[in-house]
N, C-alpha and C positions, 0 to 999 in steps of 0.2 A: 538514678532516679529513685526516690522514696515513697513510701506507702501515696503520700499527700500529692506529691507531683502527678504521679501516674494517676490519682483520680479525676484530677485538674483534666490532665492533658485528654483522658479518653473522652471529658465532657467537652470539653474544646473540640475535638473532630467531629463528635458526633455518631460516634460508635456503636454501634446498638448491641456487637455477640464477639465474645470473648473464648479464643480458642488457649486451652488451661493444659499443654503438653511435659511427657515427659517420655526419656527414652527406655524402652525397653532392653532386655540384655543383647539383641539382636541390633541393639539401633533402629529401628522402627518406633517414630514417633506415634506415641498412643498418648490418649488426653482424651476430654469433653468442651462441648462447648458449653457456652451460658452467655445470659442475657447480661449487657452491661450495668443495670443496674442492680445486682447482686455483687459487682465487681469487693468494693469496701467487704460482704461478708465473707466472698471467698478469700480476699488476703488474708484475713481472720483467720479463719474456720479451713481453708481448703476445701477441699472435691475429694469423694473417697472412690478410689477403683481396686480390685479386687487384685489380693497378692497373686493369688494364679498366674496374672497375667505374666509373669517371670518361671511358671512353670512350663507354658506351651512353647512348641515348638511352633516352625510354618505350617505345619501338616494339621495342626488341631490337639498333637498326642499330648498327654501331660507325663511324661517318664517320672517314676521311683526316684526318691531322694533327693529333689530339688528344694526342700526347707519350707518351699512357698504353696504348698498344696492341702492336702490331708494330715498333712504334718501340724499344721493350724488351721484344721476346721477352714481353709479358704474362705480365710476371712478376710478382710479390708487394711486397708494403707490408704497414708493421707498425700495430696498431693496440695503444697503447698507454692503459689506462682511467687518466682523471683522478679522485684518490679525492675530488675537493671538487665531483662532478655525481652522487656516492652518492645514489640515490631508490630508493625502496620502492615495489614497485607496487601500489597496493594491490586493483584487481581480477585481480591472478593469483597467487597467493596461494603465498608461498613465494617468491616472485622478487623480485630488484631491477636495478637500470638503471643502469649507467657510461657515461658518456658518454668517449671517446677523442681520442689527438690520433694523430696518422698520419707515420710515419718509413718511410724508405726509406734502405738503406746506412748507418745509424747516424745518417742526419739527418732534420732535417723536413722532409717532405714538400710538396713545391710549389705540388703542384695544391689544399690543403686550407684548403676555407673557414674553417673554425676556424682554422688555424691562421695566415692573412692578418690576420685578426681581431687575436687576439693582438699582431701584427707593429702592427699600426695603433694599438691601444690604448698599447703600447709606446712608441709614437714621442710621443704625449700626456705618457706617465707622465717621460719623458727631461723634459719639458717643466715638469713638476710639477704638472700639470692631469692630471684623472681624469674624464674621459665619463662619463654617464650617459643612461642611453637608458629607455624605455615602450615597449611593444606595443599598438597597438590593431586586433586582426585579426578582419573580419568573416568569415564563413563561411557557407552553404548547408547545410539537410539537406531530406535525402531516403530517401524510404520507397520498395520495389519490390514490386511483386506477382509476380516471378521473370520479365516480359517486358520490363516498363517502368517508370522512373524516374517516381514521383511527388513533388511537395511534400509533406514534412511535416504543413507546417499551410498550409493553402492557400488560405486566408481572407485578400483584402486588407484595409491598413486597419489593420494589426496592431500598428504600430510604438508601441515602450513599453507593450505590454500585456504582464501577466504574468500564471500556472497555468495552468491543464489547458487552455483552448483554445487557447492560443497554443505547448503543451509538453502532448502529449495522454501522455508515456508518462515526461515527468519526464525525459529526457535531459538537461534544464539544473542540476537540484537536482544530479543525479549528477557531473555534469563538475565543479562548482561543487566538492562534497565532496570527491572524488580530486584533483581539485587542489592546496586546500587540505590535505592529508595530503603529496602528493607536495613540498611547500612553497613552492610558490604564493602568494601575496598575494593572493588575488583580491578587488577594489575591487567590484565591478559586474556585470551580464549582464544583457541587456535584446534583445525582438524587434526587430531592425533595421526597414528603411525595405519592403521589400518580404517578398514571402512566402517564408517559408520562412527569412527570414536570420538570422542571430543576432550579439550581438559578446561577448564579456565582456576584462575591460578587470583587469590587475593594477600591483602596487606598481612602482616603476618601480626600477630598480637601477644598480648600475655595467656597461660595456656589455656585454664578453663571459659576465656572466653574465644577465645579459636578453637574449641572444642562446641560449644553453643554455635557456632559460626558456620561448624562444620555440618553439624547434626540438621540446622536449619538450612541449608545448602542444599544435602541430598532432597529434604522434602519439598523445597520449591521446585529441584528439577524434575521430578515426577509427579507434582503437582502440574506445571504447568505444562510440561510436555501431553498431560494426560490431553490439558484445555485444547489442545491443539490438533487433538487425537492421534499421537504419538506415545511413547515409550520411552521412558530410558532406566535403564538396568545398569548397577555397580557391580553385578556379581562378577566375578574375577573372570573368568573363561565363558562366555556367552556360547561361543558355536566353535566347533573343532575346528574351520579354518581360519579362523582368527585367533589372534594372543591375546594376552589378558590386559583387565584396568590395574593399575595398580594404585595404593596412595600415598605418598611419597611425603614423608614427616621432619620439618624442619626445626631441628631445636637451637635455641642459646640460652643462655642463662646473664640475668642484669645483675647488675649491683643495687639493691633494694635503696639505698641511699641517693648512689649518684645517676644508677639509669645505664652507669657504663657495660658495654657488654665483655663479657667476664672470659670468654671466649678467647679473647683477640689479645696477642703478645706479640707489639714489634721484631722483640728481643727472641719469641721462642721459635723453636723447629719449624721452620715453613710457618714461619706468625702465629703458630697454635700455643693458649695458656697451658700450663699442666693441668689445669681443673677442666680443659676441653678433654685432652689427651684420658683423663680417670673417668670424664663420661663417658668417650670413644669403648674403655675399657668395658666399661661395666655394661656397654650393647654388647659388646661382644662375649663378654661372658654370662649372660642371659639370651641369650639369641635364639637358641634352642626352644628353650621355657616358654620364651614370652610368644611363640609361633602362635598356638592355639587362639590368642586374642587379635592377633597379626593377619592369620590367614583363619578365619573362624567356621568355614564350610568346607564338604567335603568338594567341591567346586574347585576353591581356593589353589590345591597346592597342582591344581594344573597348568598353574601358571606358571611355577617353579621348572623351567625347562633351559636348558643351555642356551643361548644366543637368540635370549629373549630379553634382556635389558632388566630382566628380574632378578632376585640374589639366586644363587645357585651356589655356590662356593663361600663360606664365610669367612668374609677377609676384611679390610676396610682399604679404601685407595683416596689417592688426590682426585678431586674431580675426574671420578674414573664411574661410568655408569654400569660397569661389570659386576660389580662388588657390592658386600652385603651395605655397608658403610659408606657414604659417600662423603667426602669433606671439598662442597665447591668452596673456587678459586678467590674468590671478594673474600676480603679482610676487613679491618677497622669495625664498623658499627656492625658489617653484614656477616661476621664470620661465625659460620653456623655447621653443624650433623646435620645430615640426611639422611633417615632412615627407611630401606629403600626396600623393607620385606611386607610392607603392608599391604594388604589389596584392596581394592574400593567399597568392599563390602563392608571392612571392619568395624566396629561402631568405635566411634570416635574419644567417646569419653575414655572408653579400656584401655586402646591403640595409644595411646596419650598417657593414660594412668602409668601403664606396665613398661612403656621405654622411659619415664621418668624415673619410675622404681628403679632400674636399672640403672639407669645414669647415677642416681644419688647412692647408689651401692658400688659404683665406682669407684664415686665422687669421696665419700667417707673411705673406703681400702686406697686408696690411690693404685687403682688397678691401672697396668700399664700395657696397652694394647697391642704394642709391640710392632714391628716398625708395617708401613703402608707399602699394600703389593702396587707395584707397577707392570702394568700391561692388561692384556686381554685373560681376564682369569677365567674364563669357558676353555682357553685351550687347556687346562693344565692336565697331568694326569690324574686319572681319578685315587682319588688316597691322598694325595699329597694337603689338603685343602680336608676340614671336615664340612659338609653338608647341611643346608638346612633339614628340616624334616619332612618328608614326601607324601606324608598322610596323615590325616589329622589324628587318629591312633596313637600314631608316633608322637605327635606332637603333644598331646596329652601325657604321655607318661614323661617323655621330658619335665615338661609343666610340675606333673608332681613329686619329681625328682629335687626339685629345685626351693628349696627349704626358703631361703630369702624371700622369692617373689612369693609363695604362698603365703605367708607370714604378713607380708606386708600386703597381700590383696583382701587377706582376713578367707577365714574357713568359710561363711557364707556363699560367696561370690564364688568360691574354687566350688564348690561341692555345688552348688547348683547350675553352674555353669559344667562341668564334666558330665553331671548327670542327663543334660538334654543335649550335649556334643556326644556323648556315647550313646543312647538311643540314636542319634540323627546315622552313625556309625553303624549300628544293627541293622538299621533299618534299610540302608546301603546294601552293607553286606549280603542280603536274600534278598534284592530285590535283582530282578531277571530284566538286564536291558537290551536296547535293541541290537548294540555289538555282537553280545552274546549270541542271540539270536541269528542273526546272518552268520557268524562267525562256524558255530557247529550243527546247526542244523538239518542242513545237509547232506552232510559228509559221514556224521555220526548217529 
């Protein structure tokens, strides 16, 4: 849709307030609203929000070295709305949602996952090949009696059940509907493995706009859960006796000409092309690196536990859900990666950004990933199998170890992005919980 269309179309509905979003480095959709008829000057001009807003953390802190603070007098970035992420909301009745890309002094903006994204799809499309990506993100909901968080539905046992006792209030029919209106594809929705979890699963696309897809997804679910006065939470590990969300990342790659996907060889090894096989590759030999953007909170890598259906072992298998890699069974148009170290927290544009960088550094070395484990790889012995990384610490100096993906995420986004994941790190570190607490106080 173009400038002209989309003014057409808001004066045809009838729209009176224009919500002007863009994502933060957390994934946290931030924006302003505005009245519709300034829409024409904000296409123009944009909305200006303060670079800061890439400096804070959840907590309020602004850590040292993030590029976007004192460093430039926290000053302003422009947020200019893209007319082809036009959505209708359709529970707030009269509003609709632009999604933005983010300029500073007439350029684009450095620190913006979107706009990395873009950069990375680009470097594909130079190539004549067009990514295609899937979301599969599970989530947690939660009901409060104003003191404390309770399950949903909190009945184990529940997985693949569906109505009223697994969705006592229809929160899933809803999400399901406004999705589809806001124009979502949604394939699926189904209770996950533990209580309270949920996943729904849509059509898969080209990437940055399955990334737009993605970003818009989480906020409708907490959005509309809120309407209902419910919760729902992607942070990866919610309560200790539960397991975690995870987001589960589907790639191929088309032929920019024919459409075909590029993936798929009658001819080759179990139907895989070699140019899947040098993606395969180049997850695998960034897997370490790309953790930090993968699993982005100190939350995150508690999810990383043995015979939990999360990577633990980096290997890649046949439709084998043990393993860092997954390569399911469908072939022909469907033959796709799964990459299965995400957690639901990730923001989408990075999660997206950082496994294509890899792919395409695959893709260019013909990295060759070497052959697919079979079996249950939680039993193996420890050693045999190297490890994801266990703590976002770790996971960071991997990250800066890894010359490629820095390079190609650009110095901004690294150096401001370690500086507020290493305070988040400190700040961890001396903070006194309640384990602790029970655990020696005591005794000692």
């Amino acid at each position: 849709m173009d400038k002209k269309a989309l003014l057409e179309r808001v004066k045809e509905l009838g729209l009176h307030t224009i919500r002007v979003e863009f994502s933060d480095m957390y994934g946290v959709s931030r924006g302003k609203m505005v009245p519709a008829s300034r829409l024409e000057e904000v296409l123009e001009e944009g909305i200006n929000c303060a670079k800061p807003t890439f400096s804070l953390d959840l907590s309020y802190n602004i850590p040292p070295g993030t590029g976007t603070a004192d460093e430039v007098n926290y000053e302003d970035m422009t947020i200019i709305p893209d007319p082809a992420t036009f959505m209708v909301i359709p529970y707030q009745e009269g509003l609709c949602r632009l999604i933005g890309d983010l300029y500073a002094d007439g350029k684009p903006f450095p620190y913006s996952p979107r706009g990395l994204l873009k950069k990375v799809v680009e470097k594909y499309r130079e190539k004549g090949l067009i990514p295609i990506s899937a979301s599969e993100l599970e989530f947690f909901v939660f009901e409060s009696d104003g003191d404390n968080f309770q399950y949903y539905c909190d009945k184990p046992s529940n997985v693949y059940t569906v109505g009223p006792r697994s969705d006592p209030k229809g929160l899933l029919t809803s999400l399901q509907n406004t999705l589809v209106q806001m124009g979502i594809d949604v394939l699926y929705i189904n209770h996950e493995f533990f209580q309270s979890q949920y996943e729904i699963n849509w059509r898969h696309q080209e990437a940055l706009t399955m990334a737009d897809q993605t970003f818009t997804f989480k906020m409708v679910c907490k959005e509309l859960a809120f309407l209902n006065d419910l919760f729902v939470t992607f942070m990866a590990r919610p309560k200790n006796e539960m397991g975690g969300s995870g987001y589960h990342i589907h790639f191929s790659i088309q032929d920019a000409e024919t459409g075909k996907n590029l993936f798929d060889d009658p001819n080759g090894k179990e139907g895989m092309s070699d140019l899947m096989r040098y993606f395969i590759g180049g997850q695998m030999a960034h897997a370490k690196a790309m953790t930090p953007f993968l699993a982005p909170t100190i939350n995150s890598y508690k999810r990383y536990v043995l015979n939990s259906f999360a990577p633990y072992y980096l290997a890649w298998g046949l439709d084998n859900r043990t393993t860092y890699i997954r390569v399911p069974r469908e072939r022909g148009a469907a033959t796709r990666v799964e990459n299965r170290a995400a957690c639901a927290s990730a923001n989408p544009y990075l999660a997206l950004a950082v496994a294509l960088i890899a792919g395409l550094d695959g893709i260019e070395k013909q990295l060759d990933p070497g052959d697919y484990y079979v079996g249950d790889i939680y039993t193996e012995e420890p050693g045999k199998f190297d490890t994801v990384p266990f703590y976002l610490q770790e996971a960071i100096e991997e990250l800066k170890k890894d010359k490629v993906l820095c390079e190609a995420i650009g110095e901004e986004i690294i150096n401001n992005y370690t500086a507020v994941k290493m305070s988040e790190v400190e700040r961890f570190r001396t903070y006194v919980t309640e384990w602790e607490f029970n655990e020696y106080f005591y005794h000692l």
